[in-house]
C-alpha positions as CSV (number, residue, x, y, z in Angstrom):
1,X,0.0,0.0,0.0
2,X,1.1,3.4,-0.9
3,X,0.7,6.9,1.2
4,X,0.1,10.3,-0.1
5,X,2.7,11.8,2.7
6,X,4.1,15.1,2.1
7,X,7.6,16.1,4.2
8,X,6.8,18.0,7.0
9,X,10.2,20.1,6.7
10,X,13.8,19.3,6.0
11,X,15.2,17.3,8.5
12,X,17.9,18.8,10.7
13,X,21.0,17.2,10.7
14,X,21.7,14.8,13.3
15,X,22.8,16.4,16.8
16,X,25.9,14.9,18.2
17,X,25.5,12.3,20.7
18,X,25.7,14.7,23.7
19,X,23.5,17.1,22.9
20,X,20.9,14.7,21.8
21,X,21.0,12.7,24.8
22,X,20.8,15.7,26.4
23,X,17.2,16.3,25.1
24,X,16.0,13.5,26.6
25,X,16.9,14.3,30.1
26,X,13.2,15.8,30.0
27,X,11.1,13.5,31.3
28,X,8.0,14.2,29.4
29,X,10.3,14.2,26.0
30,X,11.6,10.4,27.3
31,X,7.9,9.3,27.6
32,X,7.0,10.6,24.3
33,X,10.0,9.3,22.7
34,X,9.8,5.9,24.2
35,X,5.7,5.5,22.9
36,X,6.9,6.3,19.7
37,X,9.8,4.2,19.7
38,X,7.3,1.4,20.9
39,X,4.7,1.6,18.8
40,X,6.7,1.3,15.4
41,X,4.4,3.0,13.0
42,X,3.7,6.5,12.1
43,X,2.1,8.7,15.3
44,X,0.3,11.7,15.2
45,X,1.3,14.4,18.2
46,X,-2.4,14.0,19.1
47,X,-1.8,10.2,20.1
48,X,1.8,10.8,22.1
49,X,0.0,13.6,23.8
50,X,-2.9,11.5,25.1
51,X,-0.6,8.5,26.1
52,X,1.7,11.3,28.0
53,X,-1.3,13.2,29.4
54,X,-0.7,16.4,28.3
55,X,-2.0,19.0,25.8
56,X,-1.5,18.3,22.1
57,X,0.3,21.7,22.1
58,X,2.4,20.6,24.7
59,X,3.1,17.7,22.6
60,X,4.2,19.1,19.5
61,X,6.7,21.5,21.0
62,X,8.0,18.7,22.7
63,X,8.1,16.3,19.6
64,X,10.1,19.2,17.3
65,X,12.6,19.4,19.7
66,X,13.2,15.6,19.4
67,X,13.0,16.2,15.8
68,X,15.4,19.0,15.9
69,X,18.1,16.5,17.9
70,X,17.9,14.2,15.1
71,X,16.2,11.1,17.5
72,X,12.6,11.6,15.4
73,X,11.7,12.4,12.5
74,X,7.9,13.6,10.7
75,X,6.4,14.3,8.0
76,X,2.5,15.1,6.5
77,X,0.5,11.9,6.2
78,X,-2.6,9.9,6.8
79,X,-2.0,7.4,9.6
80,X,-2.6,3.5,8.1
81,X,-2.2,4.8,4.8
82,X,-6.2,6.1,5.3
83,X,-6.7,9.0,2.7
84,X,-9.1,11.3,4.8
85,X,-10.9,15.3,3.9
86,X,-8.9,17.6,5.1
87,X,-5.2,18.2,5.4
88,X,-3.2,15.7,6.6
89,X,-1.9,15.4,9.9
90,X,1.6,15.5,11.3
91,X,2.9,12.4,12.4
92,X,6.4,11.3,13.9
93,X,8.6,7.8,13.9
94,X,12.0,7.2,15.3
95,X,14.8,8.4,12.7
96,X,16.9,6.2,11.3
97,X,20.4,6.9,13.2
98,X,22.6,5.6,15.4
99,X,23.3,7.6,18.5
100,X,26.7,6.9,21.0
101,X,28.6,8.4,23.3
102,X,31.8,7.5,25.2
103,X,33.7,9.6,27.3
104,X,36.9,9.6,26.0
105,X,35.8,9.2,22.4
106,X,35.8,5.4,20.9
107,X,35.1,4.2,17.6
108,X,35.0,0.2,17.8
109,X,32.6,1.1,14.5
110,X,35.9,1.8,12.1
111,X,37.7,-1.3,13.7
112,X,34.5,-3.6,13.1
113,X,34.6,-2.4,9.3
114,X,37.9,-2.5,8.7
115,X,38.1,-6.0,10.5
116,X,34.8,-7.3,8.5
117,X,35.8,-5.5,5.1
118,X,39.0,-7.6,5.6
119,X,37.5,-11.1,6.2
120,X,35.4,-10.4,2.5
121,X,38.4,-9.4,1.3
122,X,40.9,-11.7,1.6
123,X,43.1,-12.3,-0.9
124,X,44.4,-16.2,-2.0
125,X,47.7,-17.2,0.1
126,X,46.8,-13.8,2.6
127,X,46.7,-14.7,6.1
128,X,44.0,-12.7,8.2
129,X,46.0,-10.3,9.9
130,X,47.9,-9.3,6.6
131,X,44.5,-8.8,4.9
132,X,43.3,-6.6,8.1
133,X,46.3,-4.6,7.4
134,X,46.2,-4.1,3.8
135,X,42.2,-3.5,4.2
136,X,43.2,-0.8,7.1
137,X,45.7,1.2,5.1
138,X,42.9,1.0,1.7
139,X,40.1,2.6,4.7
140,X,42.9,5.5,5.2
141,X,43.9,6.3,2.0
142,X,39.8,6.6,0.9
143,X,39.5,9.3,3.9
144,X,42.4,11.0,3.2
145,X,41.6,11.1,-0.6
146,X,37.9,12.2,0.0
147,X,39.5,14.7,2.4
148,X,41.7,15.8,-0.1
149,X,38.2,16.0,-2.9
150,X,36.1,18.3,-0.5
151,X,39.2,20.5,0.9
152,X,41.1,21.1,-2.2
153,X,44.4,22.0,-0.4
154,X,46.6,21.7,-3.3
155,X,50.1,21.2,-2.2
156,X,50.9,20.4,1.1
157,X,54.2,20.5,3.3
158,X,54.8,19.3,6.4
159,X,53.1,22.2,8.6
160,X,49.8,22.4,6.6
161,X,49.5,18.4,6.3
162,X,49.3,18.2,10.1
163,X,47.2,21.3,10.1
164,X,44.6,19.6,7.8
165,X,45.1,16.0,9.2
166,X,44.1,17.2,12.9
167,X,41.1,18.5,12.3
168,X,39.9,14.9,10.5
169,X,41.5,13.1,13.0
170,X,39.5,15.2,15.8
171,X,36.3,14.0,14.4
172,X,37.6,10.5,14.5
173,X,38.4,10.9,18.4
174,X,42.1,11.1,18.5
175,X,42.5,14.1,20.5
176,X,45.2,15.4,18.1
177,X,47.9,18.0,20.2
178,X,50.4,19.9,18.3
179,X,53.5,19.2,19.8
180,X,55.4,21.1,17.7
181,X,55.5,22.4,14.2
182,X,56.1,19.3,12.8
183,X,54.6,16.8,14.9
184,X,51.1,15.8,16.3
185,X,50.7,13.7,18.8
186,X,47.5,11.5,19.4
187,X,46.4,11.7,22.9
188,X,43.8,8.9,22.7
189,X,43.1,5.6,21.3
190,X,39.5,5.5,19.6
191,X,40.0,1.7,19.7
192,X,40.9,0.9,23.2
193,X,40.1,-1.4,25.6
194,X,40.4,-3.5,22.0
195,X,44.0,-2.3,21.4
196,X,44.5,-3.6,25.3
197,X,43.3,-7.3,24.1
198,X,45.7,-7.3,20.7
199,X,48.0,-4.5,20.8
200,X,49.9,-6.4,17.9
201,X,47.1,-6.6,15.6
202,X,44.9,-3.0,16.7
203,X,48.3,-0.8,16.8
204,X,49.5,-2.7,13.6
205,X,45.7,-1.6,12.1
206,X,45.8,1.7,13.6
207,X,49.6,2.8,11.9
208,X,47.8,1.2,8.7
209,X,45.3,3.2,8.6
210,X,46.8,6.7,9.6
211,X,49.4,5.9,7.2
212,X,47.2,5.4,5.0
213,X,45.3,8.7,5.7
214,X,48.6,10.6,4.5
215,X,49.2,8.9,1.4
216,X,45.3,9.4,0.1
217,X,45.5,13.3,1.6
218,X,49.0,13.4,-0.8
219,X,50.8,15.1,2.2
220,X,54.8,15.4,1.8
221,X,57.2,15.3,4.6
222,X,55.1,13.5,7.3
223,X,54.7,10.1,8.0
224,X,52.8,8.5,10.3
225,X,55.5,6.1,13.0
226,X,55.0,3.7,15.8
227,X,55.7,5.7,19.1
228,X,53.6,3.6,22.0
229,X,53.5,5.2,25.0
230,X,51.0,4.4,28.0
231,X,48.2,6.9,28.2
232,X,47.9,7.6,24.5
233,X,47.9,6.5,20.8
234,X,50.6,4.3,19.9
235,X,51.1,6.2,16.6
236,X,52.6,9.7,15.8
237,X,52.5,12.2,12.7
238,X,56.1,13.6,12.3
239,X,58.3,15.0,9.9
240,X,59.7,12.6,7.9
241,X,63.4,13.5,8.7
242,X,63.1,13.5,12.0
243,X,61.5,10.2,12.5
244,X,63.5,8.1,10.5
245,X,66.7,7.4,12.8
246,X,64.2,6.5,15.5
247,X,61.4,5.0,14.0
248,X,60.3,2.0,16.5
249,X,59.7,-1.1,14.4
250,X,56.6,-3.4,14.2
251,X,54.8,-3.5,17.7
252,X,55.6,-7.6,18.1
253,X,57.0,-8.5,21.6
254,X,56.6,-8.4,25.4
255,X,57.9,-4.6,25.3
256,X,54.7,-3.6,22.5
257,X,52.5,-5.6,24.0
258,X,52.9,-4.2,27.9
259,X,53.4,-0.2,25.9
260,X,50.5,-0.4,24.4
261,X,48.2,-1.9,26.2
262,X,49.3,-0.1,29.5
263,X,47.9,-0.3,33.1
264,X,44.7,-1.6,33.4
265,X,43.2,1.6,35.4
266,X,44.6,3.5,32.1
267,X,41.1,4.7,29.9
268,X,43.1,5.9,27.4
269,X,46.4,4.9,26.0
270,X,46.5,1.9,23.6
């Protein structure tokens, strides 16, 4: 069966997770969320008002701010698909996002991608870990390219690749801090407590993938090394020059393992 539904208004872009948590910490907004949620079909303000017990009104002002926070969304339409005289009422259904929040940032989303990308992936003769590291580095080198696409930088030394790289790696929960003209250091791991189970296999993806991210953004002078410290990310963006006499090599052993997956109390370093 078909609908005659008309948008009710362009849908605001999703809030980030804090803030549209934050709109729920209204009672009345959490009841008229959860009947909504529950009753999986389109529901006019009139019906969440009457299951909430309070004014239609009320309702609707209360429904457009969930709308606004990206955790509804409505439109124009005739509930059950019943054409009826008049015009058609505004009704409201859960929006189709995903909503998280983790304090410090994670992103076990990426790593399950990469990691699931990589098991449809692999190649003849590849073992899994060499196809999870291959599949990493290809993830990176899209975002840097389609970073490169939208930003047009055009040619990029040292300085302004780490300039463009932090703000992308920001978004992606790193906690990027400029240590010094040259180098950026990443203050958290978005994939930890994972990188605390297999520090040999989430570091190794990790390096892949931000190595990756500077060869697709076509940055020149920086490289992306293996610097595992407790507390934070086990990778660093450097100059090229400066890194290469002390470059740490591939993080195998007890000494990579116990770096990078530091003390248990630690809730950020890989």
């Amino acid at each position: 069966m078909t609908t005659d539904s008309t948008p009710a208004s362009p849908q605001a872009p999703v809030a980030s997770g804090m803030e549209a948590v934050s709109v729920l910490a209204d009672e009345v907004r959490r009841r008229l969320y959860g009947f909504i949620r529950r009753a999986h079909r389109p529901v006019t303000r009139e019906e969440a008002a009457a299951d909430a017990g309070i004014s239609a009104k009320l309702a609707a002002f209360h429904l457009d701010k969930l709308v606004a926070a990206g955790l509804l969304s409505s439109r124009y339409d005739n509930p059950g698909g019943v054409r009826r005289v008049g015009r058609k009422p505004k009704v409201y259904e859960p929006a189709g996002t995903d909503i998280h929040i983790s304090i410090p940032e994670r992103r076990p989303d990426v790593l399950a991608e990469i990691l699931v990308d990589a098991v449809l992936d692999q190649q003849q003769g590849e073992d899994a870990r060499s196809a999870a590291l291959r599949t990493a580095r290809r993830r990176g080198e899209d975002l840097g390219g389609a970073t490169r696409t939208s930003t047009r930088p055009g040619r990029l030394g040292p300085e302004r690749s780490l300039t463009l790289s932090e703000s992308v790696l920001e978004e992606y929960g790193f906690e990027p801090h400029r240590q010094a003209p040259t180098e950026v250091r990443l203050m958290n791991c978005p994939f930890h407590p994972l990188a605390a189970r297999s520090p040999e296999l989430v570091c190794g993806i990790n390096h892949a993938f931000l190595g990756g991210f500077l060869t697709g953004l076509q940055t020149t002078g920086i490289e992306a090394v293996l610097a595992p410290r407790p507390g934070r990310c086990c990778v660093e963006l450097r100059a090229a020059a400066a890194s290469s006499a002390s470059m740490p090599g591939p993080t195998t052993g007890a000494c990579a393992k116990e770096v990078c997956a530091g003390p248990a109390e630690d809730p950020g370093g890989t």
